[in-house]
C-alpha positions, 0 to 999 in steps of 0.5 A: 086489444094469427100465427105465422108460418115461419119456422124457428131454429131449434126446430121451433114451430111458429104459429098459423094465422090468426082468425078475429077474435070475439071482444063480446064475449071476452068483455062480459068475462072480465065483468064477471071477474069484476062482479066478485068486487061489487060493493068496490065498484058501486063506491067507485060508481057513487064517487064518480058520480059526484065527481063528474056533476060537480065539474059539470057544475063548473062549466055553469058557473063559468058562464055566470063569471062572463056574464058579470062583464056584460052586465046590462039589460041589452046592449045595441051595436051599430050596423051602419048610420041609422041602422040597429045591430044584433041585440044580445040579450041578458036573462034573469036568473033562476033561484038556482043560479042565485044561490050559486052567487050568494044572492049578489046581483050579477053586475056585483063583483060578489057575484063573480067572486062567488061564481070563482069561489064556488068553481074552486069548491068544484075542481077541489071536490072533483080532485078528491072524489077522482082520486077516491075513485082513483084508488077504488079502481087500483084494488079492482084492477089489482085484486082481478089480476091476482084472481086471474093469475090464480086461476091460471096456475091452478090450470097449469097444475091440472094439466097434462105434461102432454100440454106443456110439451106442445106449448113454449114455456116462454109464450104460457110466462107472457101470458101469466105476466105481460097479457093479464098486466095488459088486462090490470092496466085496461081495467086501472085506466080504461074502466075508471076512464070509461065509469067517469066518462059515461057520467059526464057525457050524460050529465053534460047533455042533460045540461046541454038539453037545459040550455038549448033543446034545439042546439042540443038536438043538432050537435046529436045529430052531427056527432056520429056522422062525424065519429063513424070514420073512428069507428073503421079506424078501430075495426082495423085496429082490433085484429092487429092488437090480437097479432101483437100480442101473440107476436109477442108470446113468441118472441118471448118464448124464443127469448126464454128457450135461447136463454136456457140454451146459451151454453149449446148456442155458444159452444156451437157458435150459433150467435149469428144465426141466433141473432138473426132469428131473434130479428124475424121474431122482433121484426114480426112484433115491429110489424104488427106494432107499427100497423096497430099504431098507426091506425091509432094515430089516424084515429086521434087526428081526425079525432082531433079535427072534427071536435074543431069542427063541431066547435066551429060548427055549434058557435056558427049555429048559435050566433045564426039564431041569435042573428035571426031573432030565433029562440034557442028552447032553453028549458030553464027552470030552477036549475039553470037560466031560462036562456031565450036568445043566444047570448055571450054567456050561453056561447061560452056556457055551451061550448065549453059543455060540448067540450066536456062532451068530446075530452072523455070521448077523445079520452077514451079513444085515447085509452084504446090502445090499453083497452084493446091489447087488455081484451086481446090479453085477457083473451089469452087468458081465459082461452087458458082458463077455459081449457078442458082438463083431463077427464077425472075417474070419481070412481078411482081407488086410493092405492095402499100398500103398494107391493110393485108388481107392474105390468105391461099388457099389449100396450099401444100408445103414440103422441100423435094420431099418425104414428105409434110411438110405444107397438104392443109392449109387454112387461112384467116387473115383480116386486123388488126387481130391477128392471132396465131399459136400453135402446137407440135415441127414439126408440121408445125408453122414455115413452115407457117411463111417460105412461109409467108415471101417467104423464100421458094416457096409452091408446090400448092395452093395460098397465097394472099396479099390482093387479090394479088397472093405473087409470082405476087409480088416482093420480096422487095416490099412484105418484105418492108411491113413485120417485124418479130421478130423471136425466136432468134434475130440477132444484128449486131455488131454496135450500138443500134441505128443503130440496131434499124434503121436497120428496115428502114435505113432512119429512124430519130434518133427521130424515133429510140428513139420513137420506142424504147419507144414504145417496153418498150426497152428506159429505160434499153437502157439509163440505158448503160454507152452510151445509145443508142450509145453502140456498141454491142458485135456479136450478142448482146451476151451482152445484155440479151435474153428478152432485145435483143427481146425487140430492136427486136420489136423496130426495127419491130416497126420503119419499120411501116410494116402492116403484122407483124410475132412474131416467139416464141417471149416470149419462153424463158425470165421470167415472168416480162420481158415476161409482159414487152415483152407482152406489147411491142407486143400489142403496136406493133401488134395494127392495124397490121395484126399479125402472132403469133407463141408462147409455153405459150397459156397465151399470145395468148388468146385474138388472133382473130384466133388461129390455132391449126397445127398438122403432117402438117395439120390444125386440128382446127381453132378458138377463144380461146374461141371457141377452149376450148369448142372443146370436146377432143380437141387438143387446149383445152387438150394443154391448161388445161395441161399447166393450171394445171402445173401452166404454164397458170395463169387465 
């Protein structure tokens, strides 16, 4: 309610260990989630209340039903010859009690019939008032959790694509699924258990303070001596809950990039070794589980021992005083009898109260577990929630008429502190060009096209949209006028026509069609059973990997975006689809000021630049042709080496 430091395959990097975390603090959070549903609560609050005083009422009149089988004045017990045993006395009752009993006498048998009827009453109303309790907790459980998952998407979508590459999708899923259903069941069972609860313990004292103030005063004193040992279990409980939870989010996030990598891991016959990580990520999660738990069941047994104990102990008590002559200091009064001596009825009368005392204790030790892996949840959560977003410019421009001139000014950039990734780029695209980009994997491609689309921010230098600085302009604006195709296409699960309307959403069924048409995507659409309407399946994983690219580029195409970027657009399709997908991109790239990142050299020769990027840095710049008659030169060894392996064809 600590991160390791194994490391994973597919260059997984495990967590650090974990430092305690601050329950206060995340406790008074979730309140205020709660406070947005006060008037629920209040009713929850009032029906608890009702609940709890008529089933303390209960345990009253279960002393009056005893009381009708010793009926007498008082009675004497013999000791020995000529001797007088203990006296058990039998007290009058109060205006109270005889109202309970419909005014019958005790040792009329109406009296306990009232006394059962009346106990019946009690449990039926305490049901009903439960379960409107019950109910009330349910929507504040259910209407806090979809706030939360509102919230933590409406993060998600503000933050950075630099945050998600540092973050295992399958961990940020547990969070948004497991950890706040954690906090929906903690507030289901354990603030209802805890409303009702409270209430009862104070009623119940009350009661208890009524019948004997001195008895009362002795079982108060005994209680936490006796419950302090629950109190270590829990605080050794407490950090094992957090590392559960976090085991947890790794496991998942192993299990969910496994899942998406099940064709490399097969084909690469990686099972075993898969398998056996799965078993480090599992086992961590055993672990943390296993010592969690057993600090829990510590906890109930000797839970379970000391209310046995204090039973044992309050009854001794009693009987002492009674044996002794001593008075118990009932207050009496019209409520409850004026008890003086500690009689059979008082006996059973208190503790069975002192039962309703430790059953919401023990009830809520019980709910501990909930309750801690709820708060180590909603930890999770809200460290989600509370995260910083990119700083906003309020001064930034709307861009408007975007003619797509960019420009590259002596930019550095590096993902990390320690190395620079992007080393004193410059680039001048005018509009309407065809820009491409070539390089050894890890050259710094991609990176361009990162800062190009402000995925990242760069550490120095400048990037002008038509004589524009691009962090003086907002992000929506700027990406309303830019498409990209990028080397893995992402479909949703919907149709192809919304796929493809994705690109602008108040595109026409018209403009769909014709944008398909023109990305050559029209005809093997209407070659499916439900053309355009065919729903596809996650990721379009029905489709083939040249056709998803294909409705890519018809969905660059429906944006009517100026700037274009194709990420590796034809790295991986064969030959007649790559010239179905060539053809697509010239109709797409004319009149468009176009960013081409591509393997085959084939497809960019007849770009208006083509930058050769090696280690970071720019090393070459030019036409294909200018580039070839470089001696030794980068672009012109890369581009003969393809020749001669047939990959270039003149």
């Amino acid at each position: 309610m600590s991160k390791a430091s194994n490391s994973g395959m597919m260059g997984r990097g495990a967590l650090s260990a974990a430092t305690p975390k601050n329950f206060k603090k995340t406790t008074i959070k979730i309140f205020k989630q709660i406070k947005e549903n006060k008037s629920i609560l209040v009713w929850t609050l009032v029906f608890s209340l009702i609940g709890v005083a008529l089933y303390v009422l209960a345990s009253l009149l279960f002393g009056q039903m005893i009381q009708y089988f010793f009926s007498i004045k008082e009675v004497k017990t013999s000791n020995g010859a000529g001797s007088t045993g203990p006296t058990i006395v039998f007290n009058d009752r109060t205006p109270f009690i005889e109202f309970l009993t419909w005014g019958f006498p005790r040792e009329d048998v109406m009296s306990f019939v009232a006394a059962c009827v009346n106990m019946f009453i009690c449990y039926l109303a305490f049901l009903l008032s439960q379960s409107i309790q019950n109910v009330l907790m349910v929507k504040i459980s259910q209407k806090t959790s979809a706030k939360l998952r509102k919230e933590v998407f409406e993060k998600l979508q503000k933050m950075p694509i630099s945050y998600f590459d540092s973050h295992p999708s399958g961990d940020l899923m547990s969070r948004m699924s497991n950890d706040i259903d954690n906090v929906s069941q903690g507030l289901t069972q354990s603030l209802s258990q805890f409303i009702q609860s409270l209430f009862q313990i104070v009623l119940t004292i009350i009661l208890m303070f009524i019948l004997s103030s001195y008895i009362t005063l002795i079982t108060i004193l005994l209680l936490p001596l006796m419950l302090s040992l629950c109190y270590i279990f829990i605080k050794k409980a407490q950090p094992q809950f957090v590392i559960q939870q976090e085991k947890l989010g790794d496991l998942n996030g192993y299990i969910e990039e496994m899942i998406s990598g099940q064709r490399v891991t097969n084909l690469m016959n990686r099972e075993n070794e898969v398998s056996k990580e799965f078993s480090k990520y599992n086992n961590a999660l055993v672990k943390s589980a296993v010592i969690s738990q057993t600090y829990s069941g510590f906890m109930f047994s000797w839970f379970s021992f000391i209310t046995n104990v204090l039973l044992l102990a309050v009854t001794g008590i009693a009987v002492a005083f009674n044996l002794n002559n001593i008075n118990i200091g009932g207050i009496g009064g019209n409520f409850a009898p004026p008890f003086g001596m500690a009689d059979i009825a008082f006996i059973s009368t208190y503790t069975l109260l002192l039962r309703n005392v430790l059953n919401p204790i023990q009830q809520l030790l019980s709910t501990l577990n909930v309750v801690q892996a709820g708060l180590a949840g909603a930890e999770r959560v809200f460290n989600i929630i509370e995260l910083k977003e990119p700083e906003v410019n309020k001064n930034a421009i709307e861009l408007k008429e975007v003619k797509g001139h960019v420009e590259f000014k002596n930019v550095n950039f590096g993902y990390t502190e320690e190395k620079l990734n992007l080393i004193d780029a410059n680039i001048n695209a005018k509009p309407g060009e065809v820009i491409a980009i070539v390089g050894p994997t890890g050259a710094g491609k991609t990176t361009i096209i990162n800062l190009l689309t402000k995925f990242y921010n760069y550490n120095s230098g400048q990037i002008l949209i038509d004589g524009k600085e691009i962090n003086e302009i907002t992000e929506k604006s700027w990406r309303d006028n830019i498409s990209i195709v990028l080397q893995d296409t992402f479909l949703f699960n919907d149709t192809i026509r919304e796929n493809i309307r994705y690109g602008r959403l108040d595109a026409t069924d018209q403009e769909v069609e014709e944008a398909a048409k023109i990305a050559d995507a029209d005809l093997f659409i209407r070659q499916l059973e439900n053309g355009y309407d065919t729903v596809l399946s996650s990721d379009g994983k029905d489709l083939s990997q040249g056709q998803r690219q294909l409705l890519a580029i018809a969905r660059a195409v429906i944006s009517k975006s100026n700037i274009l970027i194709l990420d590796e657009a034809t790295s991986s399709v064969d030959t007649r689809t790559e010239l179905l997908i060539q053809n697509a991109m010239l109709k797409l790239m004319k009149g468009r000021t176009s960013f081409v990142i591509a393997h085959r050299l084939s497809t960019i020769k007849n770009a208006n630049q083509i930058l050769v990027v090696n280690d970071g840095k720019i090393i070459e710049k030019g036409n294909h042709k200018e580039l070839l008659k470089i001696k030794n030169g980068f672009y012109a060894n890369l581009y003969n080496s393809q020749f001669k392996k047939g990959i270039i064809e003149e």
